[in-house]
N, C-alpha and C positions, 0 to 999 in steps of 0.2 A: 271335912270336905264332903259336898254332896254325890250322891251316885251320878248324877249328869256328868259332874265334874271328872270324875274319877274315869267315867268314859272316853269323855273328851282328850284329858292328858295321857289316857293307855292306847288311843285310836289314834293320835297323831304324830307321822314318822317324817322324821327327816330325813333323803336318800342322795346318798352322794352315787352320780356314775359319772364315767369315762365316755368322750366323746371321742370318734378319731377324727381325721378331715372336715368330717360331713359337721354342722353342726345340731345333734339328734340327739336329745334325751328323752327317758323316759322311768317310770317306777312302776318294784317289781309289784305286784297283788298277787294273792291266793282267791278260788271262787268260793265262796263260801255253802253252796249249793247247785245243782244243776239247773245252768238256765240257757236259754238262748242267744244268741248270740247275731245281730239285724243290721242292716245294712245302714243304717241311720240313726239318729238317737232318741229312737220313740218306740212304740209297739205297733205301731203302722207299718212299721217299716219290713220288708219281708225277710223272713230269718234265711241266714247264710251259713252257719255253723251252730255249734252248740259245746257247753262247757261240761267239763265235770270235777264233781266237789273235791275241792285240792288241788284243784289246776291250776298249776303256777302261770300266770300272764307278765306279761308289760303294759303298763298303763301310760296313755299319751294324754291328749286332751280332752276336756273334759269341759260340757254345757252347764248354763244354767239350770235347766231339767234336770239334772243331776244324772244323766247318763256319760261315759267315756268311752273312746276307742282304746281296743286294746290287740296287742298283736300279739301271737300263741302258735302252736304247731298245728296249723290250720288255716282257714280263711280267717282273716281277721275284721277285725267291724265294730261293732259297740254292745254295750249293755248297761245295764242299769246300777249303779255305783251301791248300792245300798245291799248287795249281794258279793262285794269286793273286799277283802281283808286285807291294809297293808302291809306289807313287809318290808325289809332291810336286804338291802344288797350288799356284799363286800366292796372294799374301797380299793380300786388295782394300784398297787405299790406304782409311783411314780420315779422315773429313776433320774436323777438330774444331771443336766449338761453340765461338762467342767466351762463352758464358758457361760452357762445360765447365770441369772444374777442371785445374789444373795438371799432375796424373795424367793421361798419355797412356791411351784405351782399349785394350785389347789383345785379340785376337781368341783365344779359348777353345783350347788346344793340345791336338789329337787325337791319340794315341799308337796306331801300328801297327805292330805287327812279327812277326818269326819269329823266335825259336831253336831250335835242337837242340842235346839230350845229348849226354853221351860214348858214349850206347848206341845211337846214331843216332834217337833220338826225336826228334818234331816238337812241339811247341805255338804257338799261334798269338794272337795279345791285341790287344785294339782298346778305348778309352775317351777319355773326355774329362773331365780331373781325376780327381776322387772321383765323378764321377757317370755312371750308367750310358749307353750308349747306346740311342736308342730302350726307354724304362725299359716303356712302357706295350704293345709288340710283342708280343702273344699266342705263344705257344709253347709247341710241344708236348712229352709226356714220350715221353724216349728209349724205342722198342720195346723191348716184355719179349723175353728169350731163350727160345727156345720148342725144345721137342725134340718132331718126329712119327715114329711105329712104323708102318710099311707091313708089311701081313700079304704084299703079292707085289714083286716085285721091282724096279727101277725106279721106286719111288715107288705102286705100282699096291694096288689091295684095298681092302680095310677099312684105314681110319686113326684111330691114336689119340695124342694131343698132349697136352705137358705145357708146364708151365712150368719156368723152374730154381726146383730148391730139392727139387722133386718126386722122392720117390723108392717103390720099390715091394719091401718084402725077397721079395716072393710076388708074380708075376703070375699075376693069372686064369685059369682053363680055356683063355679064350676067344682069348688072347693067350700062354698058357705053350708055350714051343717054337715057337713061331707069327710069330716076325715076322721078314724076311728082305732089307728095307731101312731107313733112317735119314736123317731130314733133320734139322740143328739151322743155327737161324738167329738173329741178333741176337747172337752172340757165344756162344751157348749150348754147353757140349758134355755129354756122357751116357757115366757110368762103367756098361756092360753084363756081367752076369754070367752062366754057364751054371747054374749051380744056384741054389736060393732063397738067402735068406741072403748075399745078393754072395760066394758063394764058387763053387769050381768052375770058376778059371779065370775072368779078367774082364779087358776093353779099355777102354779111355776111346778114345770117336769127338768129335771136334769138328770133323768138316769132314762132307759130306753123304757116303752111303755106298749108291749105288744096288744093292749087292751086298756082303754080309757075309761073304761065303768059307764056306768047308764047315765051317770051327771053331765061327763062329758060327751061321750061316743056319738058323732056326727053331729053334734053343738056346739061346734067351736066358728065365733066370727070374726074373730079379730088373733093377733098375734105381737108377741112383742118374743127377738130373739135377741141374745146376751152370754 
């Protein structure tokens, strides 16, 4: 059996809990390190607590991004799953009615795990049966990618922001040759060209660029954001 493998089957728990009225599950985790703890399920979002390593939580829902809410002795909110160790809760003895039927009850089986790919990917799943967790938990949509143009350098000047998808074969007077930093955030990156028409020589930036080098630095005319 390969080590992936052997991860995968030591990392994935199955939790039985008890509901009472309400209809509310959840599973237990441990943090696995000090992190913080954000009102949303991203790093955008502004931190409202914070965890520490062994902290036992309750883990509820949980995003495609692979972050979860979890509630703890404190505010509660979300973090990032990949910093979460599951665990086992005890099963509370169930004691039956003399006029219940002959069918034992059985408490609702909550599934939590982790795998990773062969490509070292992570994903992370939390549910109970066919139905969601916390179905009715407001949440928010993932931030749009955004690319901003700093006319100086270090982030400094006049700034102008796009979204992805946005692209420009012509920049304006005002901005033609003229910009000499780059910020893209939310996963965003921005194919930059020196002449209109994305020709003339052109870079794809996806990471922030407090300084464009003499290649590019105020020779940028055209834009394609993605």
């Amino acid at each position: 059996m390969s080590v992936s493998k052997k991860i995968i089957l030591a990392s994935v728990a199955t939790i039985l809990v008890v509901s009472s009225s309400a209809a509310s599950f959840a599973a237990p985790a441990v943090s696995k390190s000090s992190l913080n703890v954000r009102s949303g399920p991203g790093t955008s979002y502004r931190v409202v607590d914070s965890l520490y390593r062994g902290e036992r939580v309750q883990v509820g829902e949980c995003v495609s991004n692979g972050w979860c809410y979890i509630t703890h002795k404190g505010p509660d909110g979300w973090v990032s799953a990949k910093y979460l160790r599951a665990t086992t809760a005890p099963r509370r003895p169930v004691t039956p009615r003399r006029s219940a039927p002959s069918k034992p009850h059985q408490n609702p089986p909550v599934s939590f795990g982790f795998t990773m790919d062969s490509n070292g990917g992570f994903s992370f799943g939390l549910g109970v049966g066919s139905s969601p967790v916390y179905p009715n938990y407001p949440t928010r949509p993932a931030p749009t990618p955004k690319v901003c143009f700093y006319q100086g350098e270090a982030f400094s000047g006049q700034r102008y922001c796009v979204t992805s998808g946005t692209s420009m074969s012509s920049l304006p007077y005002r901005w033609d040759d003229n910009i000499s930093s780059i910020k893209v955030t939310n996963g965003a990156s921005v194919k930059v060209c020196r002449w209109e028409d994305y020709s003339g020589g052109c870079r794809v930036i996806s990471s922030n660029k407090r300084y464009l080098g003499s290649r590019f630095n105020n020779r940028i005319s055209s834009f394609k954001a993605f």
